[in-house]
N, C-alpha and C positions, 0 to 999 in steps of 0.2 A: 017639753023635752024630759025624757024620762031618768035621761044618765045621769046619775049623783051626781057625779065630777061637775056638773052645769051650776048646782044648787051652792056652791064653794065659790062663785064668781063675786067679784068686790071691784066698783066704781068709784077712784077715785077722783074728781076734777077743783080745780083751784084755777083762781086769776093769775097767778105768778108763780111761780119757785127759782130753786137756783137749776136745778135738772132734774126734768123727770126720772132720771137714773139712781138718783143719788135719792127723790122722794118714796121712790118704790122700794131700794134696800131698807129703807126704815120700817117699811110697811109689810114686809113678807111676812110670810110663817101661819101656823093654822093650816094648814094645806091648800091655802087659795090663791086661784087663779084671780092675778088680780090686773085691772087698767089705771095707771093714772097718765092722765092728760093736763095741760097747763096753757094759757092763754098764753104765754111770753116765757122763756126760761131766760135768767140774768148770766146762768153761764153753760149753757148749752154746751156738750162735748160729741164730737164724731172719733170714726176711728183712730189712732194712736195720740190721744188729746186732741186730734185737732179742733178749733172753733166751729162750732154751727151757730150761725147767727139766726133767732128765734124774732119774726116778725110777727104781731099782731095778726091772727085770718090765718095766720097758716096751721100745722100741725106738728105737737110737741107731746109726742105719748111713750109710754115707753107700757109690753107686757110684760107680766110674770108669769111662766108656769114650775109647776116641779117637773122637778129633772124625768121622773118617772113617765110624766105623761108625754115627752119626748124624745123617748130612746125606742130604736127598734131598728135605725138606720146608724150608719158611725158619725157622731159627733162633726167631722166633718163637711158633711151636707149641708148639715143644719142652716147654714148661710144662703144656701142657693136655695133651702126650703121654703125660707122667708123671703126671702127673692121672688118666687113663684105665688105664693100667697098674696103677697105685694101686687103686684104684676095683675092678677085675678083680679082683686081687691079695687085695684083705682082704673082698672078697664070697666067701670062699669060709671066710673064718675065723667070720664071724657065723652065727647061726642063721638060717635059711630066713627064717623068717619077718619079719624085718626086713630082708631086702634091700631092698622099696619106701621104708625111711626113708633109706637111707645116698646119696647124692648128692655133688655136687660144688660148689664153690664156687669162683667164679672167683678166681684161674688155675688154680690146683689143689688148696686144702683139701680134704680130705676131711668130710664130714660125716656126723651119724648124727642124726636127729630135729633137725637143723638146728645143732649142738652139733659144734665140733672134735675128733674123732679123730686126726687125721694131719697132720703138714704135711709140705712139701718145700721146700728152697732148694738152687738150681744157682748154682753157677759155673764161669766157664771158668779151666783154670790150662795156660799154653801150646794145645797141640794135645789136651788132653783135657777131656772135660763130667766136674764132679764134683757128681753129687746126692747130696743131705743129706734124709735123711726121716727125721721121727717122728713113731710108733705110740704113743699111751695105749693099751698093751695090760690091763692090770692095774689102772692108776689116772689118776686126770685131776687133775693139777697144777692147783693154784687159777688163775684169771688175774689178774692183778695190773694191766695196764698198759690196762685198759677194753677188750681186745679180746673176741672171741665167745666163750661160754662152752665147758669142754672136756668130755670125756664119754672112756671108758673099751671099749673091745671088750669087756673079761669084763663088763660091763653085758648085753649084748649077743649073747650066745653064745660067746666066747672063752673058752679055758679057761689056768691057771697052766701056766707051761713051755714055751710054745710059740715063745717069743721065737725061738732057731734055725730051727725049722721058716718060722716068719712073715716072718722074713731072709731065707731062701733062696726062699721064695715069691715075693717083691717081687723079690729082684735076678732071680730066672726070668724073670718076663714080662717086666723091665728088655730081660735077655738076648735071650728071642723075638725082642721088638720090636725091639731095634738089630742083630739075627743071625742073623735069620730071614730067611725069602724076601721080597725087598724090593720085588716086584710085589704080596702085601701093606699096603704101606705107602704111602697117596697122602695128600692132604690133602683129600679130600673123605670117607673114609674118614674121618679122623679125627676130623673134624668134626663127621660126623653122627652120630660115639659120642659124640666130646665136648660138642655140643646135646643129646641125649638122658638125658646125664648132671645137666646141669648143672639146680640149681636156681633157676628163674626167678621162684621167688615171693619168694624170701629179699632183705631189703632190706638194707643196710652205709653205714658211712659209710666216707669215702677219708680215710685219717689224713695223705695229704700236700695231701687238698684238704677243709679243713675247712667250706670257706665253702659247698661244695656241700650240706653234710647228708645227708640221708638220700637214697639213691640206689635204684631198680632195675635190676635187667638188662633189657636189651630185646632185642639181637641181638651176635650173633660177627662180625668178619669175618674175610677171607681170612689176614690177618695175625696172628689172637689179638689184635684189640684188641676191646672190648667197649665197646659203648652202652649207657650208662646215663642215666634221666631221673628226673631230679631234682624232691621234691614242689611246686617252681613249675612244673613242667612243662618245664624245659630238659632237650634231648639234650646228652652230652654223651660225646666219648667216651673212655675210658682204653686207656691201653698198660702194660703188665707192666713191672715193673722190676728183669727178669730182663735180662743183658747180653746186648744181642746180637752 
């Protein structure tokens, strides 16, 4: 690979930490693009604190890039980008023939027969994006706190061991997309993978707007915000509560 920005990449992996979130803030800087990955995390965090419980076999990674090698679309997106990335990324670890169940869930769950596989949580620390994913590659942690039920890749065509390979799979396309040719990357492009993705029949409730209930998708727009109507029939529309 010929483009600088490649020769800046830093592998980090460890048996334990407390969050790969929290090991990467310590790690940044230098302008690199970096991965740390961790066998177990003791306090694994998802989006607004919630708990991710970190099993053995599964996947506890979290990327770095600078902010530079990710602007060109608005802020945003960003979530549905890595969604789509995702999505890419672990379609190539299931079996064939489940590719028509695996889908997305706005902003960016990953799904499989409508069932959590994946999540992501971004933040920004200074001048770099730090993504946080995890993979049920092996097993699906009970859910505890009423959110959507979880489900496991080796369900699925995943096989034991593949936890490195699957790590560098996801930071790749991470990679492509933020360092690749960036005539590539518009936001209509992205949209029209991330509409095509996305599951439109799956209904949720908003855990910070309870009063709504049960909600559907209806449309994206330009911004990653989503329309959802509500079973009185109210539009209504949400925004990510990824920072922008």
């Amino acid at each position: 690979m010929s483009d600088p920005e490649y020769l800046s990449t830093e592998e980090i992996w460890v048996d334990e930490t407390i969050s790969t979130m929290d090991l990467a803030r310590s790690l940044v800087g230098d302008n690199k693009t970096l991965l740390v990955v961790a066998g177990r995390q003791s306090g694994g965090r998802g989006t607004r604190g919630r708990e991710w419980v970190s099993t053995p076999g599964n996947i506890h990674m979290t990327a770095v890039f600078r902010e530079d090698l990710t602007a060109g679309i608005p802020r945003g997106l960003l979530p549905m980008e890595v969604g789509v990335a995702l999505h890419r990324a672990l379609k190539e670890v299931v079996s064939h023939e489940y590719h028509p169940a695996m889908s997305l869930k706005w902003p960016n769950d990953l799904l499989l027969d409508q069932q959590k596989v994946a999540g992501v949580l971004l933040e920004w620390y200074g001048r770099y994006l730090l993504c946080g994913i995890g993979v049920n590659l092996t097993s699906a942690p009970e859910v505890m706190d009423g959110g959507r039920a979880s489900a496991c890749l080796m369900d699925y065509g995943a096989t034991i061991g593949q936890e490195k390979s699957v790590a560098r799979r996801i930071f790749r396309e991470l990679k492509t997309l933020w360092q690749g040719p960036s005539e590539n990357r518009t936001c209509e492009t992205l949209l029209g993978a991330y509409r095509s993705l996305l599951d439109w029949n799956i209904g949720f409730t908003v855990r910070q707007r309870p009063e709504l209930g049960r909600v559907s998708p209806v449309e994206i727009n330009s911004e990653g915000h989503l329309r959802v109507k509500t079973v009185a029939g109210e539009s209504v529309w949400l925004v990510s509560d990824y920072p922008a």
